[in-house]
C-alpha positions, 0 to 999 in steps of 0.5 A: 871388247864387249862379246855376248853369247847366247844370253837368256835373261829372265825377269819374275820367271818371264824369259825376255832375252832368248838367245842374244849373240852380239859382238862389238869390237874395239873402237867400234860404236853399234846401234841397236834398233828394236820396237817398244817392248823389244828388250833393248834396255833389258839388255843394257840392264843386264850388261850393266848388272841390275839384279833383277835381271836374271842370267839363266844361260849364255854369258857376258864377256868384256874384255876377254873377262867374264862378268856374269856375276860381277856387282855394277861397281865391278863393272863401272871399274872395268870401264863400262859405263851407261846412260839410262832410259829414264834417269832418276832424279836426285835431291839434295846433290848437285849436279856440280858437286857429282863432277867434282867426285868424278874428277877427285876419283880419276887423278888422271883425268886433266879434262878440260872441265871448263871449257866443255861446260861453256862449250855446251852450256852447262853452266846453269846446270852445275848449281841444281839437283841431279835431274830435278826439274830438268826437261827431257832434253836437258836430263839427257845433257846432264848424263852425257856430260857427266859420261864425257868427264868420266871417260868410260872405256865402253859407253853404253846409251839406251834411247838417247833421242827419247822424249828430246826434241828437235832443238836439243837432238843435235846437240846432243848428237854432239856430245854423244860423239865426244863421249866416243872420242878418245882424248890424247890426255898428255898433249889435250888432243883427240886420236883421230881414226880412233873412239870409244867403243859403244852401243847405242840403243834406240827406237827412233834412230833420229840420233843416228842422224848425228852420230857415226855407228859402225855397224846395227843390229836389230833386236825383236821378240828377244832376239837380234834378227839381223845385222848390216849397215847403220844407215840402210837399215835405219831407212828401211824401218822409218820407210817400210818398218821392222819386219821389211828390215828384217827381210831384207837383210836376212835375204841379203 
């Protein structure tokens, strides 16, 4: 689904991505591990088409479609859809009013709006500006609700457990997962076995306690260093750190 070959990015005429290769297969959701700093979101940016991000070699292939040089609606259009870091707020448009958009344009969209806003508490949300007075955990359930209506092909996710605290983690971790469900529309049910395909960045790994990830990369200094199992990896980094990671999987 998403392929990436020997991506160089460059910001101001400072390389940060220095030759990333990463493949996600379909309905596969991976992790990306990396300190602060690393070029996680760098990386997401570029998928994603933010033209500050330079692409000075390598490529960006989604399904079996080159998207180097395509605008971010292109993009969205091809179903790829991302969850920042730090969503910016939005005056004067309703959060509600969003949602409705989203649904005016996909037609064939019959989620079950209703039901998925009592079921995680969204009501109050729906009247208020986008983001505007939201703690850091309701910011990330107002984007991930708005990434479940819009059922993007490829969910993309960068530090979804930032600045959440415990209260809200899980439930995110639940909304993540619906986001990477794929839904029988015609009879309103889910594929069992099968998901969307994502990458989810983070620093902490504390969602990956929530979320199944088939498969972690890890991303240091603008490289992916190693790749293997989600959750090994993720308990060598809180118990030893990155660099014993790193060994150990290279050794491997």
């Amino acid at each position: 689904m998403l392929t990436i070959n020997n991506l160089h990015v460059s910001i101001e005429n400072k390389e940060v991505l220095k030759g990333v290769d990463l493949n996600i297969p379909d309905n596969e959701a991976h992790a990306l591990f990396g300190p602060n700093g690393s070029g996680k979101s760098v990386l997401i940016s570029t998928i994603m088409g933010y033209p500050e991000y330079e692409i000075t070699e390598g490529e960006i292939v989604y399904n079996g479609e080159l998207v180097n040089d395509m605008e971010i609606d292109e993009r969205v259009k091809l179903g790829i859809s991302a969850l920042e870091q730090r969503p910016p707020t939005i005056k004067g448009v309703k959060l509600g009013a969003l949602v409705d958009m989203i649904l005016h344009n996909s037609p064939d969209n019959d989620f079950d709006v209703k039901g998925l806003t009592e079921r995680f508490g969204m009501e109050k949300f729906l009247s208020r500006n986008i983001n505007e007075g939201f703690s850091g955990g309701e910011i990330k359930k107002s984007e991930i609700f708005l990434l479940i209506i819009a059922q993007p092909s490829f969910v993309i996710l960068d530090e979804p457990d930032s600045g959440v605290d415990p209260e809200h983690l899980r439930l995110i971790g639940k909304m993540i997962n619906e986001s990477l469900n794929l839904r029988k529309t015609s009879e309103h049910r889910y594929n069992m076995g099968m998901r969307r395909s994502g990458l989810i960045a983070t620093h902490s790994a504390a969602i990956l306690d929530y979320i199944h990830t088939d498969k972690a990369h890890i991303l240091v200094d603008g490289r992916i260093k190693c790749s293997g199992n989600p959750g090994l990896m993720m308990d060598q980094i809180r118990e030893e750190g990155y660099d014993y990671c790193i060994e150990c999987q290279q050794n491997q």
